[in-house]
Wavefront OBJ file of the C-alpha trace (Angstrom):
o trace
v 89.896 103.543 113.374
v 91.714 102.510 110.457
v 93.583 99.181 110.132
v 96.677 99.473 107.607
v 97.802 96.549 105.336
v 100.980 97.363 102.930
v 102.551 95.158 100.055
v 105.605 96.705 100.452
v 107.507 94.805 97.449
v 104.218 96.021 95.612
v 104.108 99.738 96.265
v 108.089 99.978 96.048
v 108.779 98.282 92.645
v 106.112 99.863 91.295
v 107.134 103.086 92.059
v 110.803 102.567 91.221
v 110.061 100.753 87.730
v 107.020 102.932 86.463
v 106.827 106.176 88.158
v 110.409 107.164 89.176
v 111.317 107.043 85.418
v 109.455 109.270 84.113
v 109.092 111.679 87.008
v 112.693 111.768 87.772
v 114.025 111.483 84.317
v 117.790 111.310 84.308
v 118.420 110.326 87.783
v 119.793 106.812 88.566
v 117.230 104.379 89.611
v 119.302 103.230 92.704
v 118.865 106.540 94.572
v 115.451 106.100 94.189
v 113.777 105.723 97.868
v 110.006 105.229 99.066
v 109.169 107.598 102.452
v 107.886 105.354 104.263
v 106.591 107.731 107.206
v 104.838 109.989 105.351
v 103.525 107.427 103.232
v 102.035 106.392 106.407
v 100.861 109.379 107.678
v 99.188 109.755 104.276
v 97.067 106.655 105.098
v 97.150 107.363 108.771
v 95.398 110.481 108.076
v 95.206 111.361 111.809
v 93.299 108.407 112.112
v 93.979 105.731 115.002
v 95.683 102.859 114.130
v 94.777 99.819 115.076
v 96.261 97.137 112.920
v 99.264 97.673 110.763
v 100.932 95.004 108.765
v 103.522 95.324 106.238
v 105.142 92.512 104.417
v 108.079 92.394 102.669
v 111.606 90.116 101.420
v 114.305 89.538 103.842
v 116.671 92.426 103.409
v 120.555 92.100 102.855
v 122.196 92.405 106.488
v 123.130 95.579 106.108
v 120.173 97.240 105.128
v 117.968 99.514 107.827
v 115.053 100.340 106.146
v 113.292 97.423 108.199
v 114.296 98.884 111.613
v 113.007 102.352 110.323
v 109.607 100.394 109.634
v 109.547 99.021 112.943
v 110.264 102.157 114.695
v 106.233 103.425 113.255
v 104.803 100.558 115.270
v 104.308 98.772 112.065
v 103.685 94.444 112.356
v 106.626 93.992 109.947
v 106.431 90.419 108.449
v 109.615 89.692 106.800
v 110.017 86.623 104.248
v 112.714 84.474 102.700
v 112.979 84.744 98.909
v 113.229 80.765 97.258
v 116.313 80.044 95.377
v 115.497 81.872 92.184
v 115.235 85.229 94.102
v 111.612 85.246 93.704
v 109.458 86.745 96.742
v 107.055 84.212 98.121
v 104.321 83.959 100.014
v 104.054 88.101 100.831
v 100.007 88.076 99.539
v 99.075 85.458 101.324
v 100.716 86.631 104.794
v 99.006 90.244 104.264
v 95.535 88.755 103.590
v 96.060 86.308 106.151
v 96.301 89.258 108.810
v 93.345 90.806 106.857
v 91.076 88.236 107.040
v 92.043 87.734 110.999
v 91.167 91.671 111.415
v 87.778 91.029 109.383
v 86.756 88.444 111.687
v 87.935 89.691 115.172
v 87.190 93.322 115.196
v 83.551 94.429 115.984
v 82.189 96.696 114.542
v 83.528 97.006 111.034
v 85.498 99.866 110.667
v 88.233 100.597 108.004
v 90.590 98.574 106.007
v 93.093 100.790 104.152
v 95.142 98.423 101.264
v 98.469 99.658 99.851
v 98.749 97.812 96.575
v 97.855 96.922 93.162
v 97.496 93.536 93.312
v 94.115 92.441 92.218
v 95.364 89.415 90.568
v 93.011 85.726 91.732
v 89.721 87.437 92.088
v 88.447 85.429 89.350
v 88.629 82.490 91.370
v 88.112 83.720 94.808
v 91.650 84.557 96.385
v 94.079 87.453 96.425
v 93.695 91.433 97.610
v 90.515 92.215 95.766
v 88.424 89.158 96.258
v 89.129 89.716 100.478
v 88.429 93.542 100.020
v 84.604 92.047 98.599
v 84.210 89.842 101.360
v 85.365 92.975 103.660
v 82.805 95.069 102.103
v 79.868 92.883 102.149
v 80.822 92.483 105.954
v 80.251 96.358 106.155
v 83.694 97.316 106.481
v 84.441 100.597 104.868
v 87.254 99.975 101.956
v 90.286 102.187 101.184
v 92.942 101.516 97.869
v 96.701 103.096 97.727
v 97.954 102.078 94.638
v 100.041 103.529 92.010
v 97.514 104.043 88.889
v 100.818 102.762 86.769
v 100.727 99.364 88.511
v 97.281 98.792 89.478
v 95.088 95.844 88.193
v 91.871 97.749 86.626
v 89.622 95.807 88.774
v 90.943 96.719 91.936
v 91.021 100.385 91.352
v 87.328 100.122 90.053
v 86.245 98.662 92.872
v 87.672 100.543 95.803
v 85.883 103.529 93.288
v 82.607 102.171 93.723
v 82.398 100.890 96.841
v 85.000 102.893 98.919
v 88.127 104.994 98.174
v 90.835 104.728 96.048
v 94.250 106.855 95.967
v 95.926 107.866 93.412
v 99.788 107.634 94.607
v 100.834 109.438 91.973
v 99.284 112.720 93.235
v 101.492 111.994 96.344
v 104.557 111.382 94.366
v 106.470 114.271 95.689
v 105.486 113.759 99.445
v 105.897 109.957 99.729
v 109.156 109.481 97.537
v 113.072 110.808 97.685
v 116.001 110.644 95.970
v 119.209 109.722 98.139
v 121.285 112.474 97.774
v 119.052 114.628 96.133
v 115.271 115.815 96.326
v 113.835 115.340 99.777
v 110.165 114.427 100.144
v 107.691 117.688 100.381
l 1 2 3 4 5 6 7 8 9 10 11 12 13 14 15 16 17 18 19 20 21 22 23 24 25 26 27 28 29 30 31 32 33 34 35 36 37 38 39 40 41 42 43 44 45 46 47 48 49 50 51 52 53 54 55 56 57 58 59 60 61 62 63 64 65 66 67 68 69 70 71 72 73 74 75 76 77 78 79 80 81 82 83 84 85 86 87 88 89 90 91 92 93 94 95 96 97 98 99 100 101 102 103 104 105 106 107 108 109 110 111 112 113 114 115 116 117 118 119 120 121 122 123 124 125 126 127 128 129 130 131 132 133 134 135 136 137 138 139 140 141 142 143 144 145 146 147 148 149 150 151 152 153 154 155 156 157 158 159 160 161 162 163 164 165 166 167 168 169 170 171 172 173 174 175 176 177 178 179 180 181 182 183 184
């Protein structure tokens, strides 16, 4: 059983800002898209679901990508941005839901993370300092994360105490370009 938590601003910008440039050289950024069903899958891993959670900004009106999320029985949690355009509050709402799964679900079983964010450990908060607590409560511990965008911590510890995933080997397969390459 694997229970699925996704900082979608996270992966996505990522992606777009430090991958897509220098594995699509030449194309235009805005065509850039993230597959978000086989990205899934990919975590999925013909695993059962149990919990999945993915957070995001409140998208313009005419934009579908949300509905597409919903349609994989995703928990879509969608936020307003504050009046400088800024995302707020998206960490917080996945670890929230994180934290709930750690403490209702008996036995432990597995948390997969898709992010980078490792950012408040030092003082006890954010992605990686929940993944510890996780851990020590026996849960087994999996990291999607673009290497480009990953805080060194995070990536080191989902090494040595669970799994961590590379999204750049998956590039191909969880990415498209509107109008162009499809997804593998």
């Amino acid at each position: 059983m694997v229970h699925l938590f996704w900082d979608n601003s996270n992966i996505h910008y990522v992606g777009l800002n430090h991958v897509f440039p220098i594995k699509d050289q030449g194309i235009n950024q805005g065509r850039y898209r993230t597959h978000f069903k086989n990205l899934f899958e990919l975590v999925r891993n013909q695993r059962v679901v149990k919990t999945a959670v993915v957070a995001g900004s409140v998208p313009p009106p005419s934009d579908s990508i949300w509905d597409h999320i919903r349609s994989l029985g995703v928990n879509l949690k969608l936020l307003n941005r504050d009046s400088n355009n800024k995302e707020v509050g998206l960490d917080e709402t996945i670890q929230t839901f994180l934290l709930r799964t750690m403490i209702d679900v008996r036995p432990p079983e597995t948390i997969a993370l898709l992010t980078g964010d490792g950012a408040g450990d030092e003082v006890g908060i954010g992605f990686l300092a929940d993944l510890k607590r996780a851990h020590s409560l026996g849960w087994q511990v999996e990291v999607y994360s673009w290497d480009a965008g990953c805080k060194k911590e995070l990536r080191e510890f989902a090494e040595q105490n669970g799994t961590y995933y590379k999204l750049e080997d998956f590039y191909n397969h969880i990415t498209f370009i509107e109008g162009g390459r499809r997804p593998t």
